[in-house]
N, C-alpha and C positions, 0 to 999 in steps of 0.2 A: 546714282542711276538705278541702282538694285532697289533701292528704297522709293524711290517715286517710280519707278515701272514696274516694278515687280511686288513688292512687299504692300505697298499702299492701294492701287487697286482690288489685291483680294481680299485684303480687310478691311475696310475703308466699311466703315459705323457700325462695326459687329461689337466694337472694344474689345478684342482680345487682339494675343497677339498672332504672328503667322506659326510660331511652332505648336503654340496650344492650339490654334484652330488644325494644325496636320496631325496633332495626338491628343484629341479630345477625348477617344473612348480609351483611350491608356496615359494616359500623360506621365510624364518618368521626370527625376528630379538629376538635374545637370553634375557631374563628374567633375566636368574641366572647364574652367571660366575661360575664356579669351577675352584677354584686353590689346584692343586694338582703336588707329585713329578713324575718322569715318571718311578720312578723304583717300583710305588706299585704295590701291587700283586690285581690282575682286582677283583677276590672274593671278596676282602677284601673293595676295592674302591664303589663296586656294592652295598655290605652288608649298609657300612656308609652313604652313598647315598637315600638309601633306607628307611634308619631308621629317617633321616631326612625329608623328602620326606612324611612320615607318621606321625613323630608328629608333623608337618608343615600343615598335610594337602596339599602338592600342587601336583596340578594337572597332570596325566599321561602324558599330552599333552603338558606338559608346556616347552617350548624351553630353551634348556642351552648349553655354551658354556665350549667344554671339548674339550682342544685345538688339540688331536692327532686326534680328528674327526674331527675339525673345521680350521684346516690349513692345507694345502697343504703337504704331505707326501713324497717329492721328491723319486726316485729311487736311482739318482745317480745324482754327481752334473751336471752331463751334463744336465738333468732332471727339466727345468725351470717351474714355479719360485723357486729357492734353500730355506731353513728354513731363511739361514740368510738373502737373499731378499725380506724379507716376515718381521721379525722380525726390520728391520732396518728403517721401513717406520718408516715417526711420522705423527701421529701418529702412533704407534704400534699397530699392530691389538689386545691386547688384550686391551689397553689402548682405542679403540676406542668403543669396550664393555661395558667399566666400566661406561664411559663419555656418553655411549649413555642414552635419555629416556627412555629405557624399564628398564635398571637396574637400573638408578641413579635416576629416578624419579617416576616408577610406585611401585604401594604401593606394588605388592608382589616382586621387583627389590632386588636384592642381590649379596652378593658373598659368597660361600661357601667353607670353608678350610677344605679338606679333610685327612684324616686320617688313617695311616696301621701301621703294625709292620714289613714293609719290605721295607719301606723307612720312614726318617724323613723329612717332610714337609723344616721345619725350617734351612735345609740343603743347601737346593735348592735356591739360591740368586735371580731366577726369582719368585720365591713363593712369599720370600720377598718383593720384587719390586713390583709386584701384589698389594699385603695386602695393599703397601704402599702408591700406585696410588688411590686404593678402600678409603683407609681412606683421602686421602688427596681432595677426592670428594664428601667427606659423604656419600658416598654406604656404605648401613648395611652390615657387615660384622658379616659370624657366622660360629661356627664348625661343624663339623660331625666326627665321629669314628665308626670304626668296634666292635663290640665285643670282638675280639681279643687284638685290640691296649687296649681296657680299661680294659682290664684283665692284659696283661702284666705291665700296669700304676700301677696297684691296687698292684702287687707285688714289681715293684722297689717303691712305697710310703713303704711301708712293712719292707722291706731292709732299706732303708731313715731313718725311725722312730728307726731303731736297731742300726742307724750310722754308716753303715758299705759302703755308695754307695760314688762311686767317680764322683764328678763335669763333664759336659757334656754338649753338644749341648743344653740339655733338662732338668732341674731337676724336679726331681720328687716334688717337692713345688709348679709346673708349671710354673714355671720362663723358658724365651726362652734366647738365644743369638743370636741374628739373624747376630751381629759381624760377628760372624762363618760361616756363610752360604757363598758356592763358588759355581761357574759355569765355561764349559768348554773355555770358551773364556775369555781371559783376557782383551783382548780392550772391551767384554762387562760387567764383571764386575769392570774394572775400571770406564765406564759410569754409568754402577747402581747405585753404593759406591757415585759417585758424586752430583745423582739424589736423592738419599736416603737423604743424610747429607745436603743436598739444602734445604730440605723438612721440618729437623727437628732433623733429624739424627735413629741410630739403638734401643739409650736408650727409646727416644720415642715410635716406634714400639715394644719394646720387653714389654714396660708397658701396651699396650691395647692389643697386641698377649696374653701375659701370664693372663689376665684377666680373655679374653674369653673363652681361653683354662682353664683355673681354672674352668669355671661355667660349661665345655662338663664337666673333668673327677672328679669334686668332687661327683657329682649326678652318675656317672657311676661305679666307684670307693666303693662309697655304698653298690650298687646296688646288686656290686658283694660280698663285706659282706655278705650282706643278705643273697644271695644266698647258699652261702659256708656253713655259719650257719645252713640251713633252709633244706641243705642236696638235693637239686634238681637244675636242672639247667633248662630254662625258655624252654618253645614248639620254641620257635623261634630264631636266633640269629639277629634279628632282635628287639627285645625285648632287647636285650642287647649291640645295641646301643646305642650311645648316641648324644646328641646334645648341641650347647649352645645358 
């Protein structure tokens, strides 16, 4: 919805995209990658964001790259340059993010994997490919969630422990499959699958994804214990974030 009511009417046949059109006469080169799916729900993406952002400490001003602002939004394909003449380059423009200095080398540089309960990350084969580009360049890679997503975590762990939950994209142990993860073009995840398994393959990434992911929702997961126990829920949902 952000992308077709917001992002695609203001640029719609300029070809650039809506961050370089907002920092044309200064344009700054992005810090912090976010990988994210594109079906989250923007609260929820803002919330995680946010709560990171705060026990991070980093800065209001700090540049990040959040790819439906930061690529070109075609209208139509007659509407150059199209997503996939943009995606095809190599490098790849988020590939050329990860690889630049500001992320891979300056000391607040990162990527951040973001987190909802109305899409799973780990779904999305370019998410994947991301994590796996970041790690194969030694950019720190970390998480972020909503409140939300680590409350729904905190209930299927719940179910998990009762044995009653069935095998998935995601288990609630924080084990990933990233096997599983598809996208809509098949010549491009045939290229991913190839670039992936060149690299090290999925069992690799699914042991440092599920890691990281272990260290956002074990402390989040808690959190919400406490909470539940303690009979009050926090002033902020922001507070109920988490991060790893």
């Amino acid at each position: 919805d952000i992308d077709r009511h917001f992002v695609r009417p203001i640029t719609k046949g300029l070809g650039c995209s809506l961050a370089l059109l907002m920092n044309q006469s200064a344009p700054r080169k992005s810090e912090i990658m976010l990988s994210h799916a594109w079906g989250e729900e923007v609260q929820e993406t803002a919330e995680a964001l946010e709560a990171f952002c705060h026990a991070r400490r980093v800065r209001i001003d700090t540049p990040v790259w959040f790819c439906v602002f930061s690529i070109y939004q075609p209208g139509t394909e007659q509407d150059p340059p199209t997503i996939n003449d943009q995606v095809i380059l190599q490098p790849s423009p988020f590939q050329q993010v990860i690889r630049s200095s500001e992320v891979k080398d300056n000391e607040g540089g990162r990527m951040v994997v973001l987190h909802t309960t109305t899409a799973e990350v780990y779904d999305r084969l370019w998410c994947v490919h991301e994590i796996d580009e970041a790690l194969d360049q030694d950019v720190k890679v970390e998480a972020a969630c909503s409140a939300k997503y680590s409350l729904i975590q905190g209930i299927f762990r719940f179910i998990y422990e009762q044995d009653v939950y069935q095998d998935g994209v995601v288990d609630p142990d924080f084990t990933v499959f990233t096997q599983n993860a598809e996208c809509g073009s098949k010549d491009d995840a045939r290229r991913i699958r190839k670039e992936i398994e060149d690299k090290g393959g999925f069992g690799r990434l699914d042991g440092v994804i599920s890691k990281f992911r272990r260290e956002m929702l074990e402390g989040a997961v808690q959190r919400w214990r406490n909470i539940m126990q303690s009979g009050f829920l926090a002033d902020s949902p922001r507070d109920l974030g988490h991060i790893s």
